[in-house]
N, C-alpha and C positions, 0 to 999 in steps of 0.2 A: 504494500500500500504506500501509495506517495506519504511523504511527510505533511501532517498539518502547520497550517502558517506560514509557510515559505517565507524568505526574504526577497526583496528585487529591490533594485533603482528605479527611478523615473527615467534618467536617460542618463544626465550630464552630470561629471563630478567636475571640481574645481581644476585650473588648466594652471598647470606651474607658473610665475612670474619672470622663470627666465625662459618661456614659450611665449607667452601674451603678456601686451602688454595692460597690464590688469585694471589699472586706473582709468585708462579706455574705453575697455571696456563698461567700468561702471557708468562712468561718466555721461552715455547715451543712452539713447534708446535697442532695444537690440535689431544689428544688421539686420537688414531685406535683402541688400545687394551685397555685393564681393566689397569688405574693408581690408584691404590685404594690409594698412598699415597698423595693424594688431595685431603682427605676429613679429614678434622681436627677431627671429633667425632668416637670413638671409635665402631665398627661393632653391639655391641652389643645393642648400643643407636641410630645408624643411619639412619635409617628409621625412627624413630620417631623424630627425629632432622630434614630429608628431609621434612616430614611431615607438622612438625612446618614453615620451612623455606618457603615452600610453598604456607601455608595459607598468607604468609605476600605478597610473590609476586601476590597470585591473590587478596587480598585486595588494593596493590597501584596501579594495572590495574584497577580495580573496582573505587578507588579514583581520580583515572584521568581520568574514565568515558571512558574508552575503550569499545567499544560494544560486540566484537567476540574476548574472552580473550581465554587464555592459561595458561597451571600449570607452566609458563617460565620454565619447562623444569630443576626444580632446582635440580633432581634426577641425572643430566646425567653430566660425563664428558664431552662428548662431544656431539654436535647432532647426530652423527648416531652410537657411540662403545655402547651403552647400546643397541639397538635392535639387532645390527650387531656380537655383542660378547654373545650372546644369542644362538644362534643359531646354530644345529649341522653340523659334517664337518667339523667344524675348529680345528686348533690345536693351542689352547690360548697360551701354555705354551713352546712352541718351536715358534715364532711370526717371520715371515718375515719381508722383507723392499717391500718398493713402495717408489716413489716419489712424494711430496705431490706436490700442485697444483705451491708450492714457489720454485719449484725444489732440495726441502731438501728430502734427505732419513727420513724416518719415519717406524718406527716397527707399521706392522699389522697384522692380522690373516692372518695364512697360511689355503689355504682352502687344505682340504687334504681326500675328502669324500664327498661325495652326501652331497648339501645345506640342511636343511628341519626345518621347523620350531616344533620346541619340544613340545612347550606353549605357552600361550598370554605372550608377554613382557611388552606393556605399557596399560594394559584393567586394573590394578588395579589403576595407575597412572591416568587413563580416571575418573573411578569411584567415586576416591578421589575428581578430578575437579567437578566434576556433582554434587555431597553431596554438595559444599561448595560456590556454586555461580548461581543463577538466570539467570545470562547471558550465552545467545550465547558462545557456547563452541569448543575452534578447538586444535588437536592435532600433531602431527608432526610427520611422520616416513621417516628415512634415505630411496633413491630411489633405485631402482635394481642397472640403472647404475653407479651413485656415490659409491654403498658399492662394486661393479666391481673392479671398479679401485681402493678403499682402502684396496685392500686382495693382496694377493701371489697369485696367482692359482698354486696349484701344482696337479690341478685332474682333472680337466675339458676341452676339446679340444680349446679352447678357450675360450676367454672373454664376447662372445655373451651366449654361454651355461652357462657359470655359473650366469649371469644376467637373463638368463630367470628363473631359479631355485628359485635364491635369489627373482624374480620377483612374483613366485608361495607363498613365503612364505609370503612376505608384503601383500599380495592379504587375506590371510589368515587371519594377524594380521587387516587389515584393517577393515572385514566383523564386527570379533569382538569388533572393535572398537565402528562402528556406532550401533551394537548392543548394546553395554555401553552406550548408551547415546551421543555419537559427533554431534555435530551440524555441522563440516567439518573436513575431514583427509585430510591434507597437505603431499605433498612428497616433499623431500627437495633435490633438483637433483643438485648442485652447480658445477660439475664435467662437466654437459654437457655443458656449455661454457668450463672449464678448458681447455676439449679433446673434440673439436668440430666434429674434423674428422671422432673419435671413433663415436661419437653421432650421427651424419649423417648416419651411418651405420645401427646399430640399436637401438638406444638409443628412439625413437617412439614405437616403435616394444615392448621392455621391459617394458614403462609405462604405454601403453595399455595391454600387460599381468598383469600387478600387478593392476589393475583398473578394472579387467574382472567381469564381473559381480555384482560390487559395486551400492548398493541402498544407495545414498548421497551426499552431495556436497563434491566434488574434488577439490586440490586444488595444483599448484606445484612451489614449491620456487626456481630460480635459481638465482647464486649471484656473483662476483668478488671474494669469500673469505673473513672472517673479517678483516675489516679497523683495526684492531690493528694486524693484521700479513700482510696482503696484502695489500701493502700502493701504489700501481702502479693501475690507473684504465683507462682501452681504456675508450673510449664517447660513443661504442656501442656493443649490446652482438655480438659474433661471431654464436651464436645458438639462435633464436627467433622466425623467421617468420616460423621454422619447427614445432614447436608449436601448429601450427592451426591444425596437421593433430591428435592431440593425444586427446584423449579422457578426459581430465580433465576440469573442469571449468574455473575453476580461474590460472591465473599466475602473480606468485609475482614476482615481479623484485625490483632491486636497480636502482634510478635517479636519487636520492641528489648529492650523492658523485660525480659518474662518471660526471655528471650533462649531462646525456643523452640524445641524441635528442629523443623525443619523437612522429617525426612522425615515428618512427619503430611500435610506439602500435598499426599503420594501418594495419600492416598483419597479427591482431591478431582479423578480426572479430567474434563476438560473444563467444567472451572468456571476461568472467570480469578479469580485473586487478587491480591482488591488488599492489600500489602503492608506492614505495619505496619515500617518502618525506623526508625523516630524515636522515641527514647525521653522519652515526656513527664515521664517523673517526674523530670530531670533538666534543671538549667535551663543543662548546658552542650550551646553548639552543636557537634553533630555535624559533623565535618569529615566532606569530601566523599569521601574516601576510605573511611572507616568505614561510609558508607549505603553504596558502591559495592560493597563486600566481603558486607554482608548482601543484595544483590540475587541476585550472584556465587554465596551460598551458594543462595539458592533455587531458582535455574538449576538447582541440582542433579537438583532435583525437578519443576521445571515449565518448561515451555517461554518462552522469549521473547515469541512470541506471546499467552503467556494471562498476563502479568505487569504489574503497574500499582504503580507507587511510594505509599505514601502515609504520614504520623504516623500511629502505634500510635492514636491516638484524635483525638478531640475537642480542639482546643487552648485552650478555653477555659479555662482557668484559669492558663494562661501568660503572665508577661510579654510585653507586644505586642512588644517587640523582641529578645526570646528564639523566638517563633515565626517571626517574620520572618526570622530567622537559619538557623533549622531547616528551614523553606521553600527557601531558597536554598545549602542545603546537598543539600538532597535532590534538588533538578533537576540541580544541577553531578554529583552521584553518579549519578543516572540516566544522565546525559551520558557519564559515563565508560565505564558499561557499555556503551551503546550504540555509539558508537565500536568497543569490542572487537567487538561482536558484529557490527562489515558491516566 
């Protein structure tokens, strides 16, 4: 029998300061387009420096005994401009505006031409994880309708057609994936709460295209935005119990921060939830008792079987030894649940 309460990531752990340069990063909003000048190593060394930087984040996920790790993601400005700036159609080099979710203007691809995917974007990023770790392995690609609303459209009749396009090509990058080796591909949709409206509409519709045919566990991340940009959190998502109708397995969400009622996880039967315990806006570490009581309260509402520990988000913006901390808080709190429960 699998293990009850697994541990995982959301996606991102924190990116060394002698890879990025960190301050930069805080400093903005996060990338739409390609910011090549946040990466402190010279183009010629960079990859083998991501490389480097990498093995260290999936060693202190391995160290603090994470089950279902990730490459944190140390290659990517952001979570979704490295798939999303891949991709043809766009015009990188003339970049429109959008409004990001903080209601700041933000430069992103203008899409200006049929979506289509060219190549596998993260299959060698997959590959690397697989060679370099015995565990359970999950990756992450930006969602149809989140990479929607971070473009321009200047081609498409609307925002539903270019979401289904963009939806054909993650569908694509996804097959590849679990062909490399994934133990789960994650969609990271944080925009359908943003624009719940828009999502209502067809934001089911697009996640079920870009999942069409996938042999593998699914998995889809929706979030408030990071606690170091988006420091305002409602207590509940505005898009959740529409969830149930879409074909993915698993849904992540955030409960630390917002400190969320949790009987919402009720219109989520037979979807595992992975588990936001960790409150990233806050850079004290959670003892392990405090993750063990927010697991405890979720029980209420979902079974042990469909439950998976994880941070509220992305750790990227945390101190690397504040996440290390929260990592190993959260396994020891998983631990204690579990124990109770045999």
């Amino acid at each position: 029998m699998a293990e009850l309460i697994p541990t995982t990531v959301v996606g991102s752990y924190p990116q060394p300061e002698w890879l990025v340069d960190r301050e930069n990063l805080r400093s903005r909003l996060p990338p739409r387009v390609r910011v090549r000048e946040l990466w402190r190593v010279p183009e010629p060394f960079l990859e083998q420096a991501q490389d480097d930087a990498t093995l260290v984040a999936i060693r202190e996920m391995e160290r603090a005994g994470v089950d279902i790790i990730t490459d944190g993601e140390i290659r990517r400005e952001s979570y979704s401009n490295r798939f999303a700036t891949a991709l043809e159609g766009l015009d990188l080099d003339h970049p429109g505006t959008a409004l990001d979710r903080t209601g700041h203007p933000n430069p992103v691809p203008r899409v200006v031409g049929p979506v289509r995917r060219a190549r596998p974007v993260e299959v060698r990023d997959l590959e690397f994880l697989r060679r370099n770790t015995d565990r359970r392995i999950k990756i992450t690609v930006p969602g149809p309708f989140t990479v929607a609303q971070q473009a321009q459209n200047d081609y498409y009749p609307d925002d539903r057609a270019l979401a289904l396009d963009l939806a054909a090509a993650i569908n694509e990058e996804i097959k590849d994936l679990f062909a490399a080796g994934a133990d789960v591909v994650q969609i990271d949709e944080p925009y359908l709460q943003a624009r719940a409206e828009k999502a209502r509409a067809y934001g089911v519709e697009v996640i079920n295209r870009a999942l069409e045919g996938v042999q593998g566990t699914t998995a889809l991340h929706m979030c408030f935005g990071y606690a170091a940009i988006v420091h305002d959190r409602p207590g509940q998502y505005a898009f959740l119990p529409e969830l149930s109708e879409c074909v993915v397995q698993q849904i992540s969400i955030e409960t630390a921060q917002p400190n969320l009622d949790l009987s919402a996880l009720s219109a989520l039967p037979g979807k595992t939830i992975i588990l936001g315990v960790l409150n990233l806006g806050d850079t004290r570490v959670e003892t392990a008792q405090e993750v063990a009581g927010r697991l405890r309260e979720a029980l209420r509402y979902v079974e042990p079987e469909r439950l998976i520990a994880a941070p509220d988000c992305g750790m990227k913006y945390l101190p690397r030894d504040v996440a290390f901390g929260k990592l190993q808080a959260m396994v020891e709190g998983a631990a204690i649940v579990r124990r109770e429960l045999s």
